[in-house]
Backbone as a printed PyTorch tensor [residue, N CA C, xyz], in Angstrom:
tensor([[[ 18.8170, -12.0880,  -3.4240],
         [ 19.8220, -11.7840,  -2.4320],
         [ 19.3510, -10.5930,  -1.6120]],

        [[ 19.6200, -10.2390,  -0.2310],
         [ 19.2330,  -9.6760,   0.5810],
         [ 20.2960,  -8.3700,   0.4180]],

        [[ 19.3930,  -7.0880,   0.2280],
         [ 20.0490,  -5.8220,  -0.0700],
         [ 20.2690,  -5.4360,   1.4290]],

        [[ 21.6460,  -4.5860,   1.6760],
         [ 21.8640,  -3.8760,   3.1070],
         [ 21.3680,  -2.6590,   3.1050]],

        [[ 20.7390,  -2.5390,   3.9720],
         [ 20.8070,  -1.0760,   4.6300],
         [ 21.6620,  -0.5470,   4.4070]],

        [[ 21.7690,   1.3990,   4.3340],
         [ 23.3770,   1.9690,   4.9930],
         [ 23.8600,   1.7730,   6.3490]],

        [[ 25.3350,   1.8210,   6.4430],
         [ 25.8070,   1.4350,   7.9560],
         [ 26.0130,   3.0190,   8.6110]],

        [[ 24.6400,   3.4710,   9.7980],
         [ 24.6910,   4.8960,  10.3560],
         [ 26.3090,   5.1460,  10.7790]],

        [[ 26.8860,   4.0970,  10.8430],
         [ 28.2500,   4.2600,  11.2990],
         [ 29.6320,   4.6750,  10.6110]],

        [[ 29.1930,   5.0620,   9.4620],
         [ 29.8490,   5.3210,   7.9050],
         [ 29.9740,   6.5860,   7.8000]],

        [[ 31.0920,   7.5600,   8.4260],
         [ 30.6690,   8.7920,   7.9110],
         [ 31.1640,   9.3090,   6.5950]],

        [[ 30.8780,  10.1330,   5.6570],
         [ 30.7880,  10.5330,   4.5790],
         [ 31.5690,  11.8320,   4.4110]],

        [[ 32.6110,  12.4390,   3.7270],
         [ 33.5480,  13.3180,   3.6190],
         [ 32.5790,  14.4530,   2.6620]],

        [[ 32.1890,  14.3490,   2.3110],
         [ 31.3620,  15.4500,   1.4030],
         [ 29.8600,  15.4060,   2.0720]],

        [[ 29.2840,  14.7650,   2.2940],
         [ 27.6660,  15.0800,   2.6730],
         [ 27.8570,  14.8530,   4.6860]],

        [[ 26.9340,  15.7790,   4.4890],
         [ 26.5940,  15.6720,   6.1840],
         [ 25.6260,  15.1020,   6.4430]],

        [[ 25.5730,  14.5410,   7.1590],
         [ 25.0800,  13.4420,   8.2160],
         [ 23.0850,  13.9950,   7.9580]],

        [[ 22.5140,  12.8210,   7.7780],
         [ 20.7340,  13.3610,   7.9770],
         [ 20.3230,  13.4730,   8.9260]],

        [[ 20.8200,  12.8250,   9.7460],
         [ 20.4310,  13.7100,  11.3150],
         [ 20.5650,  14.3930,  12.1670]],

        [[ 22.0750,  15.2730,  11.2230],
         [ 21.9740,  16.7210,  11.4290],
         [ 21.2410,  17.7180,  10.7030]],

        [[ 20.4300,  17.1870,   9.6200],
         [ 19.8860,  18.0510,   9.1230],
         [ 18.4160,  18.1430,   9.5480]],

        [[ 17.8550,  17.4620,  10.3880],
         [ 16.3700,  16.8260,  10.2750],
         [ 15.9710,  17.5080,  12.2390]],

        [[ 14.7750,  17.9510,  11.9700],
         [ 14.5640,  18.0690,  13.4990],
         [ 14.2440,  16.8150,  14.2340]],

        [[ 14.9780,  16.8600,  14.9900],
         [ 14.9900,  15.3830,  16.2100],
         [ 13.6780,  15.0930,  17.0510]],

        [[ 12.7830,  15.9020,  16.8760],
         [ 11.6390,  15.7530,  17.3990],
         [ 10.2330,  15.7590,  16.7330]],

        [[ 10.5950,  15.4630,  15.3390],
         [  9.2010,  15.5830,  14.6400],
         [  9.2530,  13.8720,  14.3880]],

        [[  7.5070,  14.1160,  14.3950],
         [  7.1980,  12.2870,  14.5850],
         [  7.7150,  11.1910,  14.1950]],

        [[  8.0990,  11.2020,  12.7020],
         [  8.8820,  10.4210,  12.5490],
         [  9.9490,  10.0640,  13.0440]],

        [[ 10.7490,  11.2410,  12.8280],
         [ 11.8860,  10.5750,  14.0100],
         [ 11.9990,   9.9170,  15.3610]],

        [[ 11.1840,  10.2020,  15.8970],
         [ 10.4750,   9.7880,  16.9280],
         [ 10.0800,   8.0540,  16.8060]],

        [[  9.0920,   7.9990,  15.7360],
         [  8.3000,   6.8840,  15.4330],
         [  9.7210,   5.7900,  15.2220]],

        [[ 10.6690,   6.4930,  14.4580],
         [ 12.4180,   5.3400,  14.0080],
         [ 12.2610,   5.0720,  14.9340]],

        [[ 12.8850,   5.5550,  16.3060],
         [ 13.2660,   5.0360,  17.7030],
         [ 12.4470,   3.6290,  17.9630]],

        [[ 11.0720,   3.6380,  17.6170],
         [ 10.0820,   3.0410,  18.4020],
         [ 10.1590,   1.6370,  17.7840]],

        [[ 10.4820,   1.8430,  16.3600],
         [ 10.1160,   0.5480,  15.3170],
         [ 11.4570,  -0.8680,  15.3290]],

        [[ 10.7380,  -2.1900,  15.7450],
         [ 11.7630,  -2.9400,  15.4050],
         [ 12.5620,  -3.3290,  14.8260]],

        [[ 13.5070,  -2.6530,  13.6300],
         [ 13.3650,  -2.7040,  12.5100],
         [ 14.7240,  -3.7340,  12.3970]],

        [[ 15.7860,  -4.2210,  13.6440],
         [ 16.2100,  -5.0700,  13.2920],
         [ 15.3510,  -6.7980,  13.1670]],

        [[ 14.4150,  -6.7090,  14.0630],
         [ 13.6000,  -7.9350,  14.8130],
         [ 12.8880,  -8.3170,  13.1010]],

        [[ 12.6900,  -7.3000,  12.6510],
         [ 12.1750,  -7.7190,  11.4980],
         [ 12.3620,  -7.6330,  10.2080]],

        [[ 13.9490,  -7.4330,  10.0400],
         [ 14.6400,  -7.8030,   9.1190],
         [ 15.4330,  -9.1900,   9.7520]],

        [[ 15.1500,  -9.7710,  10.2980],
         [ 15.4940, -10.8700,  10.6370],
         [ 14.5460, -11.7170,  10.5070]],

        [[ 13.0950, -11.5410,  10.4910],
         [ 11.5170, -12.0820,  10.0310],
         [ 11.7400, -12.2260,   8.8920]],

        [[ 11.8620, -11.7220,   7.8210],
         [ 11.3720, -11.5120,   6.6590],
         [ 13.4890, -11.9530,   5.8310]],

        [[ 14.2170, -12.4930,   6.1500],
         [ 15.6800, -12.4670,   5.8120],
         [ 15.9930, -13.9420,   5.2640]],

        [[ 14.5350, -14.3090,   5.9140],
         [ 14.5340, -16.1980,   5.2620],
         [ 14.2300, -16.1470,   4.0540]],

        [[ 13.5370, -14.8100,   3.5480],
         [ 12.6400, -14.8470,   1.9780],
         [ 13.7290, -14.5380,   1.0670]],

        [[ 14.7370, -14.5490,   1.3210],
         [ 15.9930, -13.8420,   0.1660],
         [ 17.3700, -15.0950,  -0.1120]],

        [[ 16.9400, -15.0000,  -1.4080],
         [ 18.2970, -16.1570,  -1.5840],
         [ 19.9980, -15.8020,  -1.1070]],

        [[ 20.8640, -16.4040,  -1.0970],
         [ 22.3600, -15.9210,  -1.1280],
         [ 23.1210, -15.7120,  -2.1290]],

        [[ 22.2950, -16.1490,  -3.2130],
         [ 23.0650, -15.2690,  -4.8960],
         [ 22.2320, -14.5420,  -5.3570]],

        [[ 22.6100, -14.3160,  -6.5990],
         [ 21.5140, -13.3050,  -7.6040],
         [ 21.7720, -11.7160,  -7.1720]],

        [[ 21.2110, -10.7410,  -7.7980],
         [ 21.1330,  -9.6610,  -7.5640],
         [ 20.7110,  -8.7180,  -6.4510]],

        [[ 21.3450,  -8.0890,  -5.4800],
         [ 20.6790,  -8.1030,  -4.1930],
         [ 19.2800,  -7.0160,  -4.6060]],

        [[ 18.3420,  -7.4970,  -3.4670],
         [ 16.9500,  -6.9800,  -3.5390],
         [ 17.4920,  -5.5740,  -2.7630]],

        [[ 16.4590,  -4.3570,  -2.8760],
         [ 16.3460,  -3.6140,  -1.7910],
         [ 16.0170,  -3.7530,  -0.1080]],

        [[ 17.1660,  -3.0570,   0.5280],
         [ 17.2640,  -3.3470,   1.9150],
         [ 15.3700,  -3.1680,   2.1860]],

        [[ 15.4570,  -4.2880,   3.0480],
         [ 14.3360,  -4.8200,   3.9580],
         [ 13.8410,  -3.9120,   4.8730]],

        [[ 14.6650,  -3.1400,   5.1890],
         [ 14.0940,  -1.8310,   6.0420],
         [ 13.5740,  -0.6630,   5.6950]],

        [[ 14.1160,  -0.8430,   4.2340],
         [ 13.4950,   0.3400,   2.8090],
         [ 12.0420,   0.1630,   2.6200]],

        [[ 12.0540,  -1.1670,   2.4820],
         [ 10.7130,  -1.0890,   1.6830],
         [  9.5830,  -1.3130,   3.1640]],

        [[ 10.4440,  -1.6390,   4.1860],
         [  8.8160,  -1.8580,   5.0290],
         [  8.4500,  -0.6540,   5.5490]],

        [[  9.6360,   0.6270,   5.5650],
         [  9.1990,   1.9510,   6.0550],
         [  8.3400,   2.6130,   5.0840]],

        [[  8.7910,   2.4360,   3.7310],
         [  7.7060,   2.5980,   2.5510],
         [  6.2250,   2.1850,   2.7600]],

        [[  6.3030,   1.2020,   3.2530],
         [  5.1830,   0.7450,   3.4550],
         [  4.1050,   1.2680,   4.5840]],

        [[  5.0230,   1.2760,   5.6150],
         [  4.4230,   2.3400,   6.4650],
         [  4.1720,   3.3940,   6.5430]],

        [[  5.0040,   4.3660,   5.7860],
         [  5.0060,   5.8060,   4.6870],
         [  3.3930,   5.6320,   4.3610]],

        [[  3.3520,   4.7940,   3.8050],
         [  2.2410,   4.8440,   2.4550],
         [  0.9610,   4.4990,   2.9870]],

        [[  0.6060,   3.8940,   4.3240],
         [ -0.3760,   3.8850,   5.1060],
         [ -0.3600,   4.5760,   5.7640]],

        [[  0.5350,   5.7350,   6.9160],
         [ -0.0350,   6.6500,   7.5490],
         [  0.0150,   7.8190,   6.4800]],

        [[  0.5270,   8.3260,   5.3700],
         [ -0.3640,   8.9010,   4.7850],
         [ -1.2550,   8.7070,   3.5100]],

        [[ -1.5630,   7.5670,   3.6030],
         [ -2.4120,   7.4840,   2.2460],
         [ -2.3890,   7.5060,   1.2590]],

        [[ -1.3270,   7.4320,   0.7630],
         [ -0.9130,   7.0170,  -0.8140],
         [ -0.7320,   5.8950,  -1.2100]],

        [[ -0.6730,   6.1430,  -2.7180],
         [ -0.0970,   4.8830,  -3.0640],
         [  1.0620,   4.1630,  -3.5690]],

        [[  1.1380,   3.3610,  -4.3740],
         [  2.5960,   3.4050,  -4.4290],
         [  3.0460,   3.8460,  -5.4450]],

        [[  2.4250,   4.4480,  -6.4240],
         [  2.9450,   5.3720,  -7.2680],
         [  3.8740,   6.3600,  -6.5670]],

        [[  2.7530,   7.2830,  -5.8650],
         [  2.7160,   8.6290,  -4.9070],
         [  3.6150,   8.6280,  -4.0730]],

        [[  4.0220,   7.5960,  -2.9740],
         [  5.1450,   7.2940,  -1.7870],
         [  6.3850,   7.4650,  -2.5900]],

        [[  7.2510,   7.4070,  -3.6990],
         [  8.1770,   7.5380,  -3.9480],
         [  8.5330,   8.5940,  -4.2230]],

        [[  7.5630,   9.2120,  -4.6740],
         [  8.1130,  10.8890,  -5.3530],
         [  8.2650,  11.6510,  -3.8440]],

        [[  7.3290,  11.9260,  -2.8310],
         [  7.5050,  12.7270,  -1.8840],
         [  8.9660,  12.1580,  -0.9740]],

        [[  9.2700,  10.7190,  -1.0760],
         [ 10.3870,  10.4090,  -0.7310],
         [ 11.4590,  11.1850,  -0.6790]],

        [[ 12.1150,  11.8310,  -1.9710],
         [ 12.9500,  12.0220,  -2.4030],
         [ 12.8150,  14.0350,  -1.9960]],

        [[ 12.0280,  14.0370,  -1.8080],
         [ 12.2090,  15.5450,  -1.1450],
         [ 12.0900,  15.9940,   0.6180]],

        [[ 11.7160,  14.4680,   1.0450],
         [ 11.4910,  14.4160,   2.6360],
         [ 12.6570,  14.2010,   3.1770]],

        [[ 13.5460,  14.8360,   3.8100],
         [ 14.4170,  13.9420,   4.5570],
         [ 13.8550,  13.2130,   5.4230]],

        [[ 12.6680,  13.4000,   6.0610],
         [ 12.5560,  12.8150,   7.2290],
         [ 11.7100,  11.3510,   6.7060]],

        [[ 11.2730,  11.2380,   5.6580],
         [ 11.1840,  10.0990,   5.3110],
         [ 12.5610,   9.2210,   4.9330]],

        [[ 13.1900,   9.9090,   4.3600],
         [ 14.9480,   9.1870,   4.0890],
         [ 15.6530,   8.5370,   5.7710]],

        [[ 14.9250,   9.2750,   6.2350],
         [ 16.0520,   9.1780,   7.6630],
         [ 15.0570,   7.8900,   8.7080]],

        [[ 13.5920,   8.2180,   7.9930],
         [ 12.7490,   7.0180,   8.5300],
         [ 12.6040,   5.5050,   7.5460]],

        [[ 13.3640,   5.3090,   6.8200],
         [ 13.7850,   4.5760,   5.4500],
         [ 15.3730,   4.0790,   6.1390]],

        [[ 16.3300,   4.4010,   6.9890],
         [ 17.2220,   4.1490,   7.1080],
         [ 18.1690,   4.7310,   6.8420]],

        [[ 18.1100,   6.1040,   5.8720],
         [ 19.3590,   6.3790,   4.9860],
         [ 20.0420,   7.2320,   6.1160]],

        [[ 21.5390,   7.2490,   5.6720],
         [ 22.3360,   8.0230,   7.0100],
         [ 22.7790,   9.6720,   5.9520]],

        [[ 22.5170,   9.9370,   4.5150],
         [ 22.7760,  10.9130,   3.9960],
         [ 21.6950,  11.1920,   2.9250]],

        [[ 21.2880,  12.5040,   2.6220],
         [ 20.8340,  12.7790,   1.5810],
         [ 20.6670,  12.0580,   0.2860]],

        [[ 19.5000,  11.4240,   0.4030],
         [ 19.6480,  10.9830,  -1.1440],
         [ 18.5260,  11.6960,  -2.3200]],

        [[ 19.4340,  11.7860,  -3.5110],
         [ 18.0800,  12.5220,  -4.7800],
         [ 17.6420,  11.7700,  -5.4420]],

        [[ 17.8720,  10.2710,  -5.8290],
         [ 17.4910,   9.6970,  -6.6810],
         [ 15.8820,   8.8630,  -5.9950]],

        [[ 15.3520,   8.3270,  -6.7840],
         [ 14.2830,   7.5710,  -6.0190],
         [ 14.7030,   6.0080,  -5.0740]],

        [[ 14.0020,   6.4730,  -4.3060],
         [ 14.3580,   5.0380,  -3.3420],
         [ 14.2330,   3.4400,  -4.2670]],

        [[ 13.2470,   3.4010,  -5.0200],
         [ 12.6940,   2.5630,  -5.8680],
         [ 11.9250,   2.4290,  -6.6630]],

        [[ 11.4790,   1.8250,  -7.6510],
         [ 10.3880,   1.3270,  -9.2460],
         [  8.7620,   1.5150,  -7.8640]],

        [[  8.4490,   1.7370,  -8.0770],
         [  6.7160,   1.5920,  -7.4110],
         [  6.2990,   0.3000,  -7.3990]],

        [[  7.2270,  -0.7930,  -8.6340],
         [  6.3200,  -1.5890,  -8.9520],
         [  7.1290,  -2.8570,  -7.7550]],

        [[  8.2510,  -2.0800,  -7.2040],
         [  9.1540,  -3.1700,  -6.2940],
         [  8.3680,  -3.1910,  -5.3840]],

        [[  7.4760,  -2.0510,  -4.8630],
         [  6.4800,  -2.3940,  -3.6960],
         [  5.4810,  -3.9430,  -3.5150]],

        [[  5.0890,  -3.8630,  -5.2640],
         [  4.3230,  -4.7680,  -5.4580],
         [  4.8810,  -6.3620,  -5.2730]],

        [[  6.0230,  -6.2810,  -5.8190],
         [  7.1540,  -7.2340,  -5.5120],
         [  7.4430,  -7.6430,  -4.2980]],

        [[  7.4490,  -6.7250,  -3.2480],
         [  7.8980,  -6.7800,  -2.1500],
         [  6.3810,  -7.6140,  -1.2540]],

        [[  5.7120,  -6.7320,  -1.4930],
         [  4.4260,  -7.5080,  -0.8950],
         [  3.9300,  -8.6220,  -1.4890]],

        [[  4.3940,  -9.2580,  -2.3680],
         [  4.0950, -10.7570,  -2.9820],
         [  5.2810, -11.5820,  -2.2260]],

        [[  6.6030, -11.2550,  -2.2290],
         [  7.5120, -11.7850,  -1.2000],
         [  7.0880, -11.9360,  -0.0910]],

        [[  6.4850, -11.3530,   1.0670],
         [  6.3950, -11.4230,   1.9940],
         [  5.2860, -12.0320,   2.4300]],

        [[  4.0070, -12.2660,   1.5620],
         [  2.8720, -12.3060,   1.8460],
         [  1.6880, -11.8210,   2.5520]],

        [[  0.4350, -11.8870,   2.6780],
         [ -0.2590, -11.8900,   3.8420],
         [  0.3770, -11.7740,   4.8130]],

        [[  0.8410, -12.5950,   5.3990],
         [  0.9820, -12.7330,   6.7320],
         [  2.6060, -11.7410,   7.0360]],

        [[  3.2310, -11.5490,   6.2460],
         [  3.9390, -10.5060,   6.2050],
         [  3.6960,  -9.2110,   6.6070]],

        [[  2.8720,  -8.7080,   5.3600],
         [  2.1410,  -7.6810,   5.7320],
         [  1.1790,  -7.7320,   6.8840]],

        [[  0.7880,  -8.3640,   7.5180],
         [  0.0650,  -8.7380,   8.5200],
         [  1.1180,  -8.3870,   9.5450]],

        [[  2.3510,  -9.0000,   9.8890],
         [  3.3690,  -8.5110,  10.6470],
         [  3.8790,  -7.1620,  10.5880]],

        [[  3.9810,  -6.2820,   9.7440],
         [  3.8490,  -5.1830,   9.9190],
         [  3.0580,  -4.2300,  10.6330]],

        [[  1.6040,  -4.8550,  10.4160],
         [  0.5410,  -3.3710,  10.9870],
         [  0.3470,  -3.9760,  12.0660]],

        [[  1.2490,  -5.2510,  12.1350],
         [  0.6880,  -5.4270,  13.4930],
         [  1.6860,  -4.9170,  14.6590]],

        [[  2.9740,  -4.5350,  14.2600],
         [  3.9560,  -3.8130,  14.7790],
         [  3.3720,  -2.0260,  15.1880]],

        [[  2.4830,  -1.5940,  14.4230],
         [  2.2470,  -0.6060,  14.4480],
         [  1.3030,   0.0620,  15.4000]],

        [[  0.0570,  -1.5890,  15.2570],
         [ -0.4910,  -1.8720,  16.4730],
         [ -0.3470,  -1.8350,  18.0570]],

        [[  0.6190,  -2.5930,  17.9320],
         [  1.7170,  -2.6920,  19.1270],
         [  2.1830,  -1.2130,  19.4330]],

        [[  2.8450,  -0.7830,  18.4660],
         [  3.4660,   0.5160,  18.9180],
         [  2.3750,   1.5460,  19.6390]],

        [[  1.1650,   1.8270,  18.7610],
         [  0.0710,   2.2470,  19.7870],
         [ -0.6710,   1.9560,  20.6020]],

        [[ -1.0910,   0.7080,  20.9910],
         [ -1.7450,  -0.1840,  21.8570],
         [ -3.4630,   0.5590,  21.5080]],

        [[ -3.8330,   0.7140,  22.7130],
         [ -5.2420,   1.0650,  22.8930],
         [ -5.6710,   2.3100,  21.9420]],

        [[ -5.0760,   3.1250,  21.6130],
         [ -4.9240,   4.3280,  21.1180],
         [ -5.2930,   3.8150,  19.5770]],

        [[ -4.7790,   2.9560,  18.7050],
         [ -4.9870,   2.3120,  17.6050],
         [ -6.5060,   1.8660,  17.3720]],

        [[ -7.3290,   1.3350,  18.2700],
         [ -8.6660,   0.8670,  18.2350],
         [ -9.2480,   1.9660,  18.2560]],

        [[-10.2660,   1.6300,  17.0030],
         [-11.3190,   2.3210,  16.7050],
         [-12.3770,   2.2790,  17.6290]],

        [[-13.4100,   3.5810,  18.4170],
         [-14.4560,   3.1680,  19.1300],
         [-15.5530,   3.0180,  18.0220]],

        [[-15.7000,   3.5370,  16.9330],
         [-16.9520,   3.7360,  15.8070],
         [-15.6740,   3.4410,  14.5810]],

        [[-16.4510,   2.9590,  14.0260],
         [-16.0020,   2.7220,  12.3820],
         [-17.3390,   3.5450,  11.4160]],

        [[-16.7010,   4.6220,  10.7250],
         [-17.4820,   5.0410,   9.6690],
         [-17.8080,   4.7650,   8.5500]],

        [[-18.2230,   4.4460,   7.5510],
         [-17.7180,   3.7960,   6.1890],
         [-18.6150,   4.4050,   5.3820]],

        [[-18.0930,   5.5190,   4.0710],
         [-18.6680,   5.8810,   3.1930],
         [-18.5100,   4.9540,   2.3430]],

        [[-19.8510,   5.3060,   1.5360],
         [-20.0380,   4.3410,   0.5850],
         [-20.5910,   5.0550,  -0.6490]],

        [[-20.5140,   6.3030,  -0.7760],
         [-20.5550,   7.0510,  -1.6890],
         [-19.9150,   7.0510,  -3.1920]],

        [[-18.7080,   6.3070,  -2.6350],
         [-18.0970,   5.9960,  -4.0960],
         [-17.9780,   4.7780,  -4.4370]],

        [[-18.9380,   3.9640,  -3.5800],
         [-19.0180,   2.4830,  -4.0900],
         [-19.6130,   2.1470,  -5.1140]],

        [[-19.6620,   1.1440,  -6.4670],
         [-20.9240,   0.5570,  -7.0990],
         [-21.8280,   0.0580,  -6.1440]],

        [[-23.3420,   0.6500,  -6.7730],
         [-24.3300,  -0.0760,  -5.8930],
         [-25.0040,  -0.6680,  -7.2260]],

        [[-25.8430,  -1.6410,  -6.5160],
         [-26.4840,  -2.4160,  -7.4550],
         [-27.8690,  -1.6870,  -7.8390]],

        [[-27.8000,  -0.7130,  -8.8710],
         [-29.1320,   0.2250,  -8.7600],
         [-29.3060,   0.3140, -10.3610]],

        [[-30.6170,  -0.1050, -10.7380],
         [-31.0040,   0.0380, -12.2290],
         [-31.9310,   1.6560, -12.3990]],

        [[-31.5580,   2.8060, -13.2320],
         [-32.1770,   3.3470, -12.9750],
         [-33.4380,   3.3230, -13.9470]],

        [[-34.5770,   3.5500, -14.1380],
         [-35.7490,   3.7010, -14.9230],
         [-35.7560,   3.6830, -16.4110]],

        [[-34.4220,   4.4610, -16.5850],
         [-34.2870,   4.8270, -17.9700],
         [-33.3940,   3.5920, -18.6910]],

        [[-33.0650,   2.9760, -18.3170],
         [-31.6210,   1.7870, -18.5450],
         [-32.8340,   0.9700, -19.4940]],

        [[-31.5970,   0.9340, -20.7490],
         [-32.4490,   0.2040, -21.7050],
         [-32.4090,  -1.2580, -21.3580]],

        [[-31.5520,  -1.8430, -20.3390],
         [-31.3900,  -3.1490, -19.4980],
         [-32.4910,  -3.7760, -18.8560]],

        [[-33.3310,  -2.8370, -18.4020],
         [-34.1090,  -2.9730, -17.8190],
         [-35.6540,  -3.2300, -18.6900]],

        [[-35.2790,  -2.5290, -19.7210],
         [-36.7820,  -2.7590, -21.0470],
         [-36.1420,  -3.7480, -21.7630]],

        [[-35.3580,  -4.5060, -21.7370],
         [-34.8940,  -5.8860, -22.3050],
         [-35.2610,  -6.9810, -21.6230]],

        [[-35.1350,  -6.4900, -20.0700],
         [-35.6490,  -7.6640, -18.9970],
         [-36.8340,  -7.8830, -19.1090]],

        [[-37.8140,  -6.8620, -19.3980],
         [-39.0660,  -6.7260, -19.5710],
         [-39.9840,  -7.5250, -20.5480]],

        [[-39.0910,  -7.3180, -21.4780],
         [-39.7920,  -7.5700, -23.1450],
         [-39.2960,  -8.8580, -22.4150]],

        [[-38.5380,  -9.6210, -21.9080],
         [-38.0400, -10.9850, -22.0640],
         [-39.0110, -11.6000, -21.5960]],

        [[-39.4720, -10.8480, -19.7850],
         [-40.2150, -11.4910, -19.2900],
         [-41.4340, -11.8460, -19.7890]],

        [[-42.1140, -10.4230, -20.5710],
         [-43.7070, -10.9840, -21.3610],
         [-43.6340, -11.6080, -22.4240]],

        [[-42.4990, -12.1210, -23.1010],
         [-42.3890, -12.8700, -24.1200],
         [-42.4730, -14.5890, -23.7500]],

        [[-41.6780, -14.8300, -22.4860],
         [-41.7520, -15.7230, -21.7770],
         [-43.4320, -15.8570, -21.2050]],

        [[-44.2270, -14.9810, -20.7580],
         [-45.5290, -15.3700, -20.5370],
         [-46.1940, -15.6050, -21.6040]],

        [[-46.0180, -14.7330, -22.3290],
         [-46.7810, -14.8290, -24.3070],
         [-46.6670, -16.6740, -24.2840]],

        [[-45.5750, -17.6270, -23.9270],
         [-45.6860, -18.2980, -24.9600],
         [-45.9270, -19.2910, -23.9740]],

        [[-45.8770, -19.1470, -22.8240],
         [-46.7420, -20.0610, -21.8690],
         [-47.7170, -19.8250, -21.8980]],

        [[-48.5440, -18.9970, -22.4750],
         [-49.8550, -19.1760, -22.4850],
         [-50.2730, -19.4100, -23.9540]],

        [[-49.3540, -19.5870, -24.6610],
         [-49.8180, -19.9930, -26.1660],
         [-49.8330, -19.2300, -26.8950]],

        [[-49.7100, -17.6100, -26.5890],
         [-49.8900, -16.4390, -27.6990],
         [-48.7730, -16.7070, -28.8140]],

        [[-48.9520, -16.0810, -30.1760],
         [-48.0260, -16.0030, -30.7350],
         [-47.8690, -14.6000, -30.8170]],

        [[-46.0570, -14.1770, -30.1690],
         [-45.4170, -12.3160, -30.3900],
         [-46.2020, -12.2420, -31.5580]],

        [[-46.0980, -10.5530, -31.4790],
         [-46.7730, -10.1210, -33.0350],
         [-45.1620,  -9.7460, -33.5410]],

        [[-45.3810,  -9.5950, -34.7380],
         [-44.0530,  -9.0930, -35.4520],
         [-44.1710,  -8.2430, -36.2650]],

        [[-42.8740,  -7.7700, -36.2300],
         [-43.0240,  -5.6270, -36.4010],
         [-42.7350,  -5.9410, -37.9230]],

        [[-42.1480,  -7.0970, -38.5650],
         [-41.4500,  -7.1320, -39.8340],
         [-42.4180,  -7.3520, -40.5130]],

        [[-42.6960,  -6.7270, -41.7680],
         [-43.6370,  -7.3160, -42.6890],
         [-43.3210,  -8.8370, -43.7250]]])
């Protein structure tokens, strides 16, 4: 079942409003304005049944998601700074302070198996959009420093196994018989 958003239109008798608390001009807030975020809770609104337990609002988890690519975390990491950002709360949808965590880390994972590829594909490609030319890379860098490389070094007893294999394999194409170490 499809979880709601809060309604910004709800005001609250004890908590004040998050966008009186939040400066109106730092990027994120900024970036809310820009993002479709009804166009695509209406994309993604076919993937949710009409019974069962409602899922987390659709606008939660794709700002999470976007959270977690412009700064680089993961989804462990995106939830904890959540909960002390307003301005992530207020770029998440929420209309008041919240302390608890937005969600399990592992609903991310959930969420991006719901939606698929091409889901997630609709996202960055919104983001795309939002920057146009500015988004393209002129050079792509790519360390590879912390990659596996395929490198045997000298000392690798892997490598004196390959060895012995190979002259054992010539030994007996040519008829020798190995000598043997066993008495």
């Amino acid at each position: 079942m499809k979880g709601n958003s809060p309604d910004p239109t709800q005001l609250h008798l004890l908590k004040k409003p998050l966008k009186n608390l939040i400066n109106p001009t730092h990027p994120l807030c900024k970036l809310t304005k820009m993002i479709p975020y009804k166009e695509i809770e209406h994309h993604f609104s076919g993937l949710y049944a009409n019974a069962g337990r409602p899922a987390k609002p659709i606008r939660l988890m794709v700002s999470l998601l976007i959270l977690k690519q412009l700064y680089n975390l993961s989804d462990e990491t995106i939830v904890k700074p959540w909960i002390e950002n307003p301005c992530f709360q207020f770029f998440s949808g929420e209309t008041v302070f919240q302390w608890s965590f937005p969600c399990h880390s592992t609903d991310l994972v959930y969420f991006r198996k719901r939606i698929g590829e091409e889901g997630v594909k609709k996202i960055f490609q919104v983001s795309i959009d939002l920057h146009g030319k500015k988004a393209k890379e002129k050079e792509v860098f790519v360390d590879t420093t912390v990659q596996e490389k395929n490198i045997t070094f000298l000392t690798d007893t892997k490598l004196y196994k390959r060895i012995i294999a190979h002259w054992v394999g010539i030994a007996k194409k040519e008829g020798l018989k190995p000598l043997s170490t066993k008495n």
